[in-house]
N, C-alpha and C positions, 0 to 999 in steps of 0.2 A: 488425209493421206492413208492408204491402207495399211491394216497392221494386221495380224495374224500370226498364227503356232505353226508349226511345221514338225512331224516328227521323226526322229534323226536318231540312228544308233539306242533306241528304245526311251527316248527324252523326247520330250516336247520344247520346245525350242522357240521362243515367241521373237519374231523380226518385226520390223517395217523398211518399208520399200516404195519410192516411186514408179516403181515399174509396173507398170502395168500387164496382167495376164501374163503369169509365170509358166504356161503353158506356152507360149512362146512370144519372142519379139518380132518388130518387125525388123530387117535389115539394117534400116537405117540407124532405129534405138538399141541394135547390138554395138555400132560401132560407136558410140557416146563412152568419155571415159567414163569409168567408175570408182567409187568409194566404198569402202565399208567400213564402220564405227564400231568400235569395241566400246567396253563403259569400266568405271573402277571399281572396285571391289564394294563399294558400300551403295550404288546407284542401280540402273536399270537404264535400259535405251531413250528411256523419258527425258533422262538429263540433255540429251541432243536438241528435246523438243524445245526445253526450256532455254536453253542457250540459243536455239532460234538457227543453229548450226546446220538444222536438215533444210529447213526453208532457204538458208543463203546456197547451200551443195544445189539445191533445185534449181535453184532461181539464174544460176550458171550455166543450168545444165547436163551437169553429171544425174549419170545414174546413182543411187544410193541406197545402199542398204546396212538397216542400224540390227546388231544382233545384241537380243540379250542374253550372255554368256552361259552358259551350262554350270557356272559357278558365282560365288559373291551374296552377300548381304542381301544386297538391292534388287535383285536380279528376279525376274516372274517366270523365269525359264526353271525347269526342274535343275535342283540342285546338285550338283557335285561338289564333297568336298575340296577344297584347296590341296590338302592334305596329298591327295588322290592323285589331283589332275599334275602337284608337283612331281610325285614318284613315279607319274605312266604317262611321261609326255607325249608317247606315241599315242595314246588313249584321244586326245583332245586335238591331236594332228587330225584323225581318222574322222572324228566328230566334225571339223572344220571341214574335210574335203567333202564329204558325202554332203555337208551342207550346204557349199558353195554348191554342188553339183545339184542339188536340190533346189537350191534358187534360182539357176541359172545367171550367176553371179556370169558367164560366160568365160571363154578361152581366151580372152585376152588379160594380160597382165592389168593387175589395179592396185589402188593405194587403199591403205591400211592407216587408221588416224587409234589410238590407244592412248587412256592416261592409266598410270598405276598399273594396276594388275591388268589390264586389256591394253595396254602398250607392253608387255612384258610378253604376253599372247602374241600380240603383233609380229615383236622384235623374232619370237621363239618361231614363228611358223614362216617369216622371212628367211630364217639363218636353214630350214628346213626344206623350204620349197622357194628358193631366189629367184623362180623365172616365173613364177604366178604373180610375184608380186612387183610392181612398176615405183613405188614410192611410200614412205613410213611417214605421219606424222605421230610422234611419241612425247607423253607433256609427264614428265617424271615417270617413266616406265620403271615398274619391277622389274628387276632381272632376275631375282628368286625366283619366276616364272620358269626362265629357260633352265632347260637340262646341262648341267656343267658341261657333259661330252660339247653341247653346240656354243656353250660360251667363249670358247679358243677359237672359234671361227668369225669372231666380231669384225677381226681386224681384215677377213677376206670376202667381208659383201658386199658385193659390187650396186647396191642399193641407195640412192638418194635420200636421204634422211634428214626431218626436220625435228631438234631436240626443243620442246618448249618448256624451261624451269620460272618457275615462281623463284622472287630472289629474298623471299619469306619461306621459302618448303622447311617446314622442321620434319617432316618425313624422312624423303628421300635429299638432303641440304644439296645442295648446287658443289662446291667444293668435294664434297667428297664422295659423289654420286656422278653429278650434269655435267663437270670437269672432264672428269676418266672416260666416261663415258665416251664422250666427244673423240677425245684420242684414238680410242681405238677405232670406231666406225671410219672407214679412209670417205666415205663419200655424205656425211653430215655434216651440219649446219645448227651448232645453238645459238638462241634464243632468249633474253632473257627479260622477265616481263617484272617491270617495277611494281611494288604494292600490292604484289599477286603472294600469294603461299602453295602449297600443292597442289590444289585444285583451278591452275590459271583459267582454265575454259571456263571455270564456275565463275572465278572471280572477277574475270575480266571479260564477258564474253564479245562483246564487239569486236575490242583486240584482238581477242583470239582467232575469230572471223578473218577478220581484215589478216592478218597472218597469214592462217590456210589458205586461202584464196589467191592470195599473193604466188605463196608459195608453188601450189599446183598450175597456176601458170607460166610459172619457169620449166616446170620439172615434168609434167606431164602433157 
């Protein structure tokens, strides 16, 4: 499948995408939903390859595009500290839009899939831009991500939300993270994956498949 940089706000920015010729689509493959995968802090868009997550989104028929975040461990896209991207959220808003526009991720609303620190991404540019966005799936999202001003706004997004915890997370623990969490979002749904720890997509990845797929069938 194709993969390639792109460069965005003076960063190189390495994606992959089924889509073919990002110079334009045809009609038909504008109107396919869409996906886009965020990755966590210590990975890269590779771990999707691995989990086999881009092949089952294909094989459905979504559009998909996996980005490697401008921040993280893992990550082959120019670096931005964490640090950074916490204190100038608007910084990595602008970085997202111009990139979606650079992808031609298209005008219609899409789902956003995020674990850890790229569900915290997710969750923050949802609560930021709610009508770009069609559906969340979040598997122990940071919410140190989001900017405090937009965390008061959890309980008003009117967004479809699928919470995935591991019921081993010593990270982000189920109780006193995946719980709260759930409350407040008025339109999600957890999740909770036996034998799994923080990283459920890693650990369990069939499941985790069989999940999302599930899921973006009701909801999208």
């Amino acid at each position: 499948m194709p993969e390639d940089s792109i460069k965005i706000e003076g960063l190189s920015i390495r994606y992959w995408t089924n889509v073919g010729g990002l110079s334009g689509d045809n009609a038909n493959d504008k109107e396919r939903k869409t996906v886009v995968l965020f990755h966590g802090n210590a990975f890269s868009l590779d771990s999707w390859k691995k989990t086999k997550t881009l092949d089952e989104l294909s094989s459905k028929g979504y559009r998909v595009f996996a980005i490697d975040l401008p921040a993280g461990k893992g990550s082959m896209s120019d670096k931005l500290s964490p640090k950074v991207l916490k204190s100038d959220p608007d910084r990595i808003l602008t970085v997202f839009d111009n990139l979606f526009g650079a992808l031609k991720v298209g005008d219609l609303p899409f789902a956003i899939v995020g674990p850890s620190m790229g569900g915290g991404f997710a969750l923050g540019y949802a609560l930021s831009r709610p009508k770009r966005v069609s559906a969340l799936v979040l598997i122990s999202p940071s919410i140190y991500r989001i900017a405090e001003q937009d965390q008061s706004k959890l309980s008003d997004l009117d967004v479809p939300v699928l919470l995935v915890w591991g019921e081993r997370d010593r990270v982000f623990p189920l109780v006193e993270y995946g719980k709260p969490l759930k409350e407040k979002l008025p339109r999600s749904k957890l999740i909770i994956v036996k034998q799994a720890a923080h990283g459920v997509y890693l650990d369990k990845p069939d499941k985790f498949n069989e999940l999302l797929l599930d899921y973006f069938s009701e909801v999208m």
